[in-house]
LUMTORNU-383434 format. One record per residue (C-alpha): residue in one letter; x, y, z negated; residue number from 1. Coordinates in pm, 1 decimal, padded with zeros to 6 digits, m for minus. Example, Ala and Ser with C-alpha at 12.3 -4.5 7.8 and 13.67 -1.06 7.14 Angstrom:
# LUMTORNU-383434
A_01230.0_m00450.0_m00780.0_1
S_01367.0_m00106.0_m00714.0_2
END
This chain:
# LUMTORNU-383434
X_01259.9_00847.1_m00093.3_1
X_00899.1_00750.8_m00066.4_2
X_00617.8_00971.5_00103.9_3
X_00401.6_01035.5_m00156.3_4
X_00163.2_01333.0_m00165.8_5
X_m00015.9_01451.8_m00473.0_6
X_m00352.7_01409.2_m00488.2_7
X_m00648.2_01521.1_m00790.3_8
X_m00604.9_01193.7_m01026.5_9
X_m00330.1_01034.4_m00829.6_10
X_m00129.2_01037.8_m00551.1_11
X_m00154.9_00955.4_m00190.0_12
X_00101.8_00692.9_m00033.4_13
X_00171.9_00555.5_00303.6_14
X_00196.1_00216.6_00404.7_15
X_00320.7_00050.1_00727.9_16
X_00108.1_m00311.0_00698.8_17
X_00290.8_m00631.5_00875.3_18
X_m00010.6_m00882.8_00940.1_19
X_00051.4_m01238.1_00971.1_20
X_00357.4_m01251.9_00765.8_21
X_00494.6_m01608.1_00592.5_22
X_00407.4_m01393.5_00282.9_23
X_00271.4_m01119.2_00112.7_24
X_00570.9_m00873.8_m00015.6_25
X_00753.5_m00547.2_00003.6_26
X_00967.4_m00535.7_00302.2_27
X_01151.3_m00210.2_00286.9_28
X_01145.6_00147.9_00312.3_29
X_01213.5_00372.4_00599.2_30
X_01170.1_00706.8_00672.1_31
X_00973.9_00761.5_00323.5_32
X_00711.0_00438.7_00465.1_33
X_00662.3_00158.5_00199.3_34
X_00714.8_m00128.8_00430.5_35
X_00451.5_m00455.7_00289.7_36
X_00422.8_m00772.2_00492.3_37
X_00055.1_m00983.3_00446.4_38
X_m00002.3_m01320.5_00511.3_39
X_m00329.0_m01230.2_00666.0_40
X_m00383.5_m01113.0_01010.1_41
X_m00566.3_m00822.6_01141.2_42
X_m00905.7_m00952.9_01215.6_43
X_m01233.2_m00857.7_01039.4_44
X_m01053.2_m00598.0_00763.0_45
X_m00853.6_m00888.6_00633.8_46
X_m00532.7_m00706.4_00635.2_47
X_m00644.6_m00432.4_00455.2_48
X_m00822.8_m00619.5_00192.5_49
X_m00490.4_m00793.9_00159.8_50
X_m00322.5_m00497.0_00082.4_51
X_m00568.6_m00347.0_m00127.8_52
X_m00510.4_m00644.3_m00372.7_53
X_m00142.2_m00679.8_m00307.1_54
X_m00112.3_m00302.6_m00461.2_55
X_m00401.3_m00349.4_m00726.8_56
X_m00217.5_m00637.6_m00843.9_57
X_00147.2_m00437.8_m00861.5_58
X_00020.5_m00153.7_m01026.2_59
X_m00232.1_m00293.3_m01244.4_60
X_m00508.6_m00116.4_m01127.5_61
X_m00882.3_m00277.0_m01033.9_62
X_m00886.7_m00268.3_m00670.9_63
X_m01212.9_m00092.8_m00642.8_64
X_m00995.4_00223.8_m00725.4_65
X_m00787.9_00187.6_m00473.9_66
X_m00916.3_00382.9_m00149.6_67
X_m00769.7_00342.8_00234.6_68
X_m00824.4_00715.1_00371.0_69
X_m00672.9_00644.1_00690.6_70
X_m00540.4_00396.9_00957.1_71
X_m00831.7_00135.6_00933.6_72
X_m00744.0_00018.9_01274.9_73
X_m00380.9_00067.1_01246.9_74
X_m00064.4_m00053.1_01089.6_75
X_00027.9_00265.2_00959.6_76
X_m00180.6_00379.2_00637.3_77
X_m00254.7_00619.6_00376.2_78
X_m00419.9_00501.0_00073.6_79
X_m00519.0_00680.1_m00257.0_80
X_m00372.7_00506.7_m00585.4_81
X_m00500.4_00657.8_m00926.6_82
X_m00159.3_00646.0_m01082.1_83
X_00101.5_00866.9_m01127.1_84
X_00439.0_00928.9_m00886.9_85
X_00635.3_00839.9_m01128.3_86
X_00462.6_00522.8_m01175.2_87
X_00449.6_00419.1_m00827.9_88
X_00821.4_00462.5_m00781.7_89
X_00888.2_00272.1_m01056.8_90
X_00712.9_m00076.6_m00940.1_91
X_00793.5_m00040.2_m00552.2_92
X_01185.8_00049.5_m00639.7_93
X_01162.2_m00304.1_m00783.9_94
X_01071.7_m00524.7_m00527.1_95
END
């Protein structure tokens, strides 16, 4: 089961990011982490901006909603999505 904590107009989720990957994908899910490879590497916020869209993109949200709140620096992150739990499960049991 994902780690997902509620949050005021959507939910919190939490993201190990592999940079430098072939491509850009859902890996897997341990421990409650969503597991997403990105082609780009971690240099200059690249890898996070790759994510960013990566999600936008699978949920169908702009990705100016989307908000990292922690792990800038790090492969492990939490990031705010305006949608519901319900929906989030639903496109990342998917891939």
């Amino acid at each position: 089961m994902l780690k997902i904590e509620d949050a005021k107009e959507g939910i919190f989720v939490f993201i190990k990011v592999i940079a430098g990957a072939s491509e850009t994908k859902v890996r897997d899910i341990k421990d409650g982490i969503l597991k997403i490879a990105v082609q780009e590497r971690p240099e200059k916020n690249k890898a996070n901006d790759a994510l960013l869209l990566f999600l936008s993109k699978q949920l169908k949200v702009p990705c100016s909603s989307l908000r990292l709140i922690s792990g800038r620096t790090s492969s492990l992150k939490k990031i705010f999505c305006p949608v519901s739990r319900e929906k989030f499960i639903s496109v990342f049991k998917k891939n």
